[in-house]
N, C-alpha and C positions, 0 to 999 in steps of 0.2 A: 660539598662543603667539608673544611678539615677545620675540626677543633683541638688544639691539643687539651690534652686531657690536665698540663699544669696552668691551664688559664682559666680565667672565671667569667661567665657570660651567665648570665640571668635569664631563667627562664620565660619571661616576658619580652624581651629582646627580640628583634623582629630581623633576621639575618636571610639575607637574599641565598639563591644557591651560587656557589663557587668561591664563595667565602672564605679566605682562610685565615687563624687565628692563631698566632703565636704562643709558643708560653710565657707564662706571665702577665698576658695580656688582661686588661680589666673589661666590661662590658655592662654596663648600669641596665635596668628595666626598658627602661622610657628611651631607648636607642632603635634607631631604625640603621640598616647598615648596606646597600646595593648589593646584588653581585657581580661576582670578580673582584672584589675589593678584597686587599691583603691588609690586615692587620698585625704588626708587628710585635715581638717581645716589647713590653713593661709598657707600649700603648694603652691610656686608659680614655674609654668612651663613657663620659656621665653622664647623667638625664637629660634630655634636652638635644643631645647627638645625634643629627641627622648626615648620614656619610651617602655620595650617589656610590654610582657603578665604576667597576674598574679603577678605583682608589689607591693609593700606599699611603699607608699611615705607620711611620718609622718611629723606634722607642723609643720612648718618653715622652711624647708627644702627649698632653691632654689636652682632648675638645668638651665642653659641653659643663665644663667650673661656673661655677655661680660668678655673678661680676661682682668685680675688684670698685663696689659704688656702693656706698653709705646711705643711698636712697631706695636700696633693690630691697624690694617688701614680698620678696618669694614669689612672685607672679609666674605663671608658667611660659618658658620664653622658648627657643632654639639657638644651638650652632649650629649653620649647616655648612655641606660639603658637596661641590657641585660633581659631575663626573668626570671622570681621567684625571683628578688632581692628585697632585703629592704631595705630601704632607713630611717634613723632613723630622731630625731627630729636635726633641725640646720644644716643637713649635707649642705655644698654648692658643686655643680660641674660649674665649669666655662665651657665656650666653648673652641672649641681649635683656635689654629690661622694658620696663611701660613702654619707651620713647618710638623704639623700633618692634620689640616682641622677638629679634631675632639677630646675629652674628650670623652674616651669611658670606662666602665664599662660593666663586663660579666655578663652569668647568675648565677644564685645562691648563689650570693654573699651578704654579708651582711656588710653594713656600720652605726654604732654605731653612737649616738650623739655628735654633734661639728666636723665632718669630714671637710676638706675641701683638695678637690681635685683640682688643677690648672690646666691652660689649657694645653694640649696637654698628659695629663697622662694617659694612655693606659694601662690597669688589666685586667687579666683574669677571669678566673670560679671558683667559689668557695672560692671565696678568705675572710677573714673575717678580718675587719681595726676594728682598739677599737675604744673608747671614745679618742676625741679632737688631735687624729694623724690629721698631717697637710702632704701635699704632693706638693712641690714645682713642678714648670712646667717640663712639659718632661719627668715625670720618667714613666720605665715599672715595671709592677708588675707582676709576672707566676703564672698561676695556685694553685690554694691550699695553697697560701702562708696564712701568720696571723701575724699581727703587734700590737702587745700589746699597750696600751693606751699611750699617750700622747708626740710617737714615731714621729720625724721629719725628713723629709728626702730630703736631697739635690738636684736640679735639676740634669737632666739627668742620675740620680740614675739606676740601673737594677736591681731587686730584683728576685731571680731564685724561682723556682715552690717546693712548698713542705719544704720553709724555714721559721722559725720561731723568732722574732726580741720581745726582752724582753721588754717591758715597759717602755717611758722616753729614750728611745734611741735617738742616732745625728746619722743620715745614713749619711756617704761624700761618701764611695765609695759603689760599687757593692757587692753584698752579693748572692755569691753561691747557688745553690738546694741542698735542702735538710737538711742544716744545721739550728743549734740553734745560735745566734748571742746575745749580748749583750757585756756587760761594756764599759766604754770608756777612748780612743776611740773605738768604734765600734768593737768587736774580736770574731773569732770563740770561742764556748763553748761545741761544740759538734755537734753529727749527732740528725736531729729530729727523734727519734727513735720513740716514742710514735705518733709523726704527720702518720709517713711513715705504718707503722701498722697496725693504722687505716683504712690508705688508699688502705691494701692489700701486700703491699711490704712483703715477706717472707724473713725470717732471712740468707736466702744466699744473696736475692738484701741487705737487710740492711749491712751484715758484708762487700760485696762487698765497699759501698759507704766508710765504716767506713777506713777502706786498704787504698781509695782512698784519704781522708781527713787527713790522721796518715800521710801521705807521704809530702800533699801541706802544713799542718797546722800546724805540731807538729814538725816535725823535723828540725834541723838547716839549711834551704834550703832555696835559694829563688825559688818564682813563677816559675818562669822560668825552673831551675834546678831540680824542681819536678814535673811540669809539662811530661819534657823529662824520668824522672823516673822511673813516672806511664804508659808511653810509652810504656816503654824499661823490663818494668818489674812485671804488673800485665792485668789479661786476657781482653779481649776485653768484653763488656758490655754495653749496653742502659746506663747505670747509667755513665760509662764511658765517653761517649761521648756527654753524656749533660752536663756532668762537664768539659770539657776538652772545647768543643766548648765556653761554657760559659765565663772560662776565656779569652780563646783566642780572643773572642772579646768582652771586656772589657780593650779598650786603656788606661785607665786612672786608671786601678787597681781593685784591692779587699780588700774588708778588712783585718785585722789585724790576723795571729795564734797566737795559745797560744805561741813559741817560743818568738815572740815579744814583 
């Protein structure tokens, strides 16, 4: 473990071994913090700051502020910080409040400079946010998702696993797996072929999802009426049933197809 001796870390602060601590750095009580996790000059971890293993957390960065919500009656909440993530310069995570008890972040994700996460935002693994995306309270974010730079998103948003949001986007509604999304408002643009790929998908899952989105997104149909479609009329499949599930609970909608 290396502290420098011009940062301030509390001695109730629970700091794994191989920790190291910049100067300037802050460290609140009520902080849990992995090892191998590097902590940066002017990083400050408030109460509530749960950071995993093998971390970077770059200056200025604060986790663990009280939420930015005129309902938060001090309840004791978390921001957490899953393993191998990095945490870039400015990023803020608030805590969470009643709703969720927690601001959580998976591992291996990576969060670019000016992020700001609100409380109660819940993202998975791998997920990579750009430069000065802001994230209103309550949204979820799946797996492998990627939100290009200075993308905004609506409270209680659903963002699905393996979807990709162009740059400068307004997210109001939920946004499908798997898909490319962009213009506005907010509209499917495609299947993430190149994300999916990468990620192993072989071109029967891909053409699979592509059937499935030609059906909800392209053609003159509502939600609903292709929804029952793709039911009624193409085969049963993982990619199926995470898209189908997805809408179906998604009460307040999805984004936009290209018919619209």
């Amino acid at each position: 473990m290396s502290i420098s001796p011009l940062a301030y870390v509390h001695p109730d602060a629970k700091l794994g071994t191989g920790v190291t601590v910049e100067p300037f750095a802050t460290i609140q009580g009520d902080v849990v913090v992995g090892e191998g996790t590097w902590i940066g000059p002017n990083a400050v971890l408030m109460n509530g700051a749960r950071i995993g293993r093998n971390c970077r957390i770059f200056p200025g960065a604060v986790i663990g502020a009280i939420p930015q919500d005129l309902k938060f009656a001090g309840e004791h909440t978390t921001a957490e910080v899953g393993d191998g993530t990095t945490i870039r310069e400015c990023v803020t995570i608030n805590r969470g409040t009643a709703d969720r008890l927690k601001t959580a972040v998976g591992s291996n994700c990576l969060l670019m400079a000016y992020v700001h996460l609100a409380h109660d935002c819940i993202l998975g693994n791998n997920i990579v946010i750009a430069n000065s995306v802001n994230l209103a309270g309550h949204v979820t974010i799946d797996d492998w998702a990627i939100l290009e730079g200075n993308v905004a998103v609506q409270q209680f948003i659903h963002i699905g696993a393996h979807s990709f949001i162009a740059g400068a986007s307004l997210v109001r509604k939920n946004v499908p797996p798997y898909v490319k999304a962009a213009r506005e408002p907010l509209s499917y643009v495609g299947v993430n072929v190149v994300g999916l790929r990468r990620r192993g998908f072989d071109d029967e899952a891909v053409a699979r999802i592509e059937d499935i989105y030609r059906e909800i997104f392209v053609r003159n149909t509502n939600v609903d009426r292709a929804v029952q479609n793709v039911e009624q009329t193409l085969p049963r499949s993982p990619e199926r049933g995470s898209i189908l599930d997805f809408i179906r609970n998604s009460p307040k909608g999805i984004m936009r197809g290209l018919a619209e």
